[in-house]
Structure formats: C-alpha cells, structure tokens
C-alpha positions in Angstrom: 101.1 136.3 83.3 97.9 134.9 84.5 97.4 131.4 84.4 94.1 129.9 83.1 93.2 126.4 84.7 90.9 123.6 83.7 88.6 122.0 86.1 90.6 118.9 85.5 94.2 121.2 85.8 92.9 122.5 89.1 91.6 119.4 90.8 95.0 117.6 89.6 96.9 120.6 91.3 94.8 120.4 94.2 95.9 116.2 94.4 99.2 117.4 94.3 99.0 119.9 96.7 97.8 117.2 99.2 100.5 114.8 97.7 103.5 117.4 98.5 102.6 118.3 101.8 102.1 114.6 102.9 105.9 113.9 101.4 107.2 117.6 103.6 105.7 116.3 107.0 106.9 112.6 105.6 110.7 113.8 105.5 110.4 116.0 108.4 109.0 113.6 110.3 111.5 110.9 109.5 114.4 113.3 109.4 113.6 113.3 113.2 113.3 109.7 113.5 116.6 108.5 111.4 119.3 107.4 113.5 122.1 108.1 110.7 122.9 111.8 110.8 123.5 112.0 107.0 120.3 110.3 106.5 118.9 113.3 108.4 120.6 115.7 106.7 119.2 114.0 103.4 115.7 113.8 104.4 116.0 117.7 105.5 116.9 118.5 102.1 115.0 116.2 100.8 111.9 118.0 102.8 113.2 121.7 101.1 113.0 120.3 98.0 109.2 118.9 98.6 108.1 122.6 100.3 109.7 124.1 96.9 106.8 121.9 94.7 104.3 122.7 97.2 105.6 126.4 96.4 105.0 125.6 92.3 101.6 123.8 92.7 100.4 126.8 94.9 101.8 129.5 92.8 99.5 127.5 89.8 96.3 127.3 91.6 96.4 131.0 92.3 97.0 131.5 88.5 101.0 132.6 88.8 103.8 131.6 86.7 105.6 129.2 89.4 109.7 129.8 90.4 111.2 126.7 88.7 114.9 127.5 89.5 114.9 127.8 93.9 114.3 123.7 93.5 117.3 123.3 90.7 119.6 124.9 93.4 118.8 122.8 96.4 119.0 119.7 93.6 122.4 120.9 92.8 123.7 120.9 96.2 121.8 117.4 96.6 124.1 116.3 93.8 127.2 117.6 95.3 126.5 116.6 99.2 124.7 113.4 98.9 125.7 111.6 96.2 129.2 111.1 96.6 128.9 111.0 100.3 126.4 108.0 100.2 128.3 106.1 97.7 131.2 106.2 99.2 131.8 103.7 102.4 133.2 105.0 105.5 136.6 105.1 105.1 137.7 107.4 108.7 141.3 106.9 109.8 139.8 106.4 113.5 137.6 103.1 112.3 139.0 99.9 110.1 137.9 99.8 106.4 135.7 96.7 106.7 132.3 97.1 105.3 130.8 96.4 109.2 132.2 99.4 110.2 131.0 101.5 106.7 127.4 99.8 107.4 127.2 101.1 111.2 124.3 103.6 110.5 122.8 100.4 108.6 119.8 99.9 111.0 116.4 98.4 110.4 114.5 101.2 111.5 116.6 103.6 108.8 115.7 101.1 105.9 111.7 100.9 107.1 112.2 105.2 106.9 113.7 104.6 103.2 111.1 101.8 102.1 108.3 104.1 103.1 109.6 107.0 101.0 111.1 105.2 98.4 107.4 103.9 97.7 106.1 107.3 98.1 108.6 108.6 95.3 107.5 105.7 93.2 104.3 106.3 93.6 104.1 110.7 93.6 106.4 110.3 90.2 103.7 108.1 88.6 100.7 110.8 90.0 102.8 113.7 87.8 103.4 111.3 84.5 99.5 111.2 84.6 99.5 114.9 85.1 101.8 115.9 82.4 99.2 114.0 80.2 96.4 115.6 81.6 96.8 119.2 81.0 96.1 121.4 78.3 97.8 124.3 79.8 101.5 124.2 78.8 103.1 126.0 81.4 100.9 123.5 84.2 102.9 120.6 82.0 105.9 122.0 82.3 105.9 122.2 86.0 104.4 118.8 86.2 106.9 117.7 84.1 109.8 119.8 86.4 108.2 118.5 89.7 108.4 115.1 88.3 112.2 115.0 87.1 112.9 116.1 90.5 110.6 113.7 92.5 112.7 110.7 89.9 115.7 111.9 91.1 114.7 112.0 94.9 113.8 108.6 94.4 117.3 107.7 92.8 119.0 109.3 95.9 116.9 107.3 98.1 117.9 104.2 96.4 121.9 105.3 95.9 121.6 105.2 100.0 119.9 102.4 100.4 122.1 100.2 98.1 125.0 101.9 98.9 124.4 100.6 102.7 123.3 97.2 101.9 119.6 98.1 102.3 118.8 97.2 98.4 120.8 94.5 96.8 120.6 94.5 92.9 121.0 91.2 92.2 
C-alpha cells in the first residue's frame, strides 16, 4: 500500500525523524556514560526501541505501511527485564538489606542521565499528541499514536527507576 502524505504529514514526520534520532544517540550516548550497569542495559534497550520509531517514521516518509510489531517485542521484554528488576531493591545474600546498600548505583551523575531523558520523553510524547491531531492520513495517526504509547511508557520506566532509587520522591 502506498502512503499519500500531506505537506503538513511530511514536515511533521520529518520533525520526528530529527526528534528520534536525537533520543537514539541520547540513550547511546548515556548508556555509555551510566555508572549503574542495569541503567545501561535500560538505556540500550531503551535506544532499540527509539531506532524501531525512527524505522516507522522513515518507512512513512517513503510512502510504506510501517512494521508496528518489532517495537511491541522489545516493549515486552522491557516489561519483563526492567520493571520488576528496578522496583525491586537489592536484596543479594553477599550485601545487607538496608536501603544504602539497594541505593549504591544511586549517583548524581545517573539521576542528571535520567532528568535529561525523562524531560526528553515528556517533551517527544507531547510532539506526537500534536501529531496524532494533525494528520489526515489514518494510518500516519496510527503510528503517531503507536510511537507515542510507547514513548509514555519509556517515560514511565524512566520514572519507575528513578523513584524506585530515591531519585524521584512522590510526596
């Protein structure tokens, strides 16, 4: 099926295209830079899963029907690896259960990493809300709307971690 863009569609695709490779070299970048290895391993999924929208947007702006379901699987092992891992303290037999010793990847230069991208999330999720509004074309929508979802829930992980490790305090 070919695709038929709007100006509007295809200079909104082309912002995104910019937006998704800025969060891919963001998560690579700071995968690099992290000092906790499962915040490594996080942002390196994290990063698959940005390269996978990139994938979508391109696959639009050269009038394909985009791959929605590669992204769903590395979501689903997201759920399985991440989230129960960062929620739960470390709780080793070789170190004491005292939240000091759960908190020892806690350092400032992780929760600057976390800050950054958390505001990035925040802020690529709100780009694709306008974009879902924007376009005429429903199966553009839909993968706004897909890419979205997915950038919400990146965002939740983020802040999981970060409140999980006393980085983000709901008060």
């Amino acid at each position: 099926m070919n695709i038929r863009l709007s100006q509007k569609e295809r200079m909104y695709l082309e912002d995104g295209k910019s937006q998704e490779d800025l969060c891919v070299k963001k998560y690579q970048s700071f995968s690099n830079q992290a000092e906790d290895p499962e915040l490594k391993k996080l942002f390196n999924k994290l990063a698959a899963e940005e390269h996978h929208h990139l994938d979508i947007i391109n696959s639009l702006l050269q009038g394909k029907s985009p791959d929605l379901s590669q992204g769903h699987n590395v979501q689903q092992n997201l759920s399985k690896d991440q989230i129960t891992s960062s929620d739960t303290p470390n709780t080793s037999s070789d170190a004491p259960n005292t939240l000091e010793s759960s908190l020892s990847f806690n350092s400032p230069s992780d929760k600057l990493l976390l800050n950054d991208l958390l505001s990035t999330e925040k802020y690529v999720s709100s780009f694709y809300d306008t974009g879902v509004f924007e376009s005429a074309n429903k199966e553009v929508r839909e993968a706004l709307q897909h890419i979205q979802r997915e950038e919400q829930r990146h965002g939740e992980l983020l802040f999981n971690y970060m409140n999980s490790h006393g980085m983000y305090n709901v008060k």
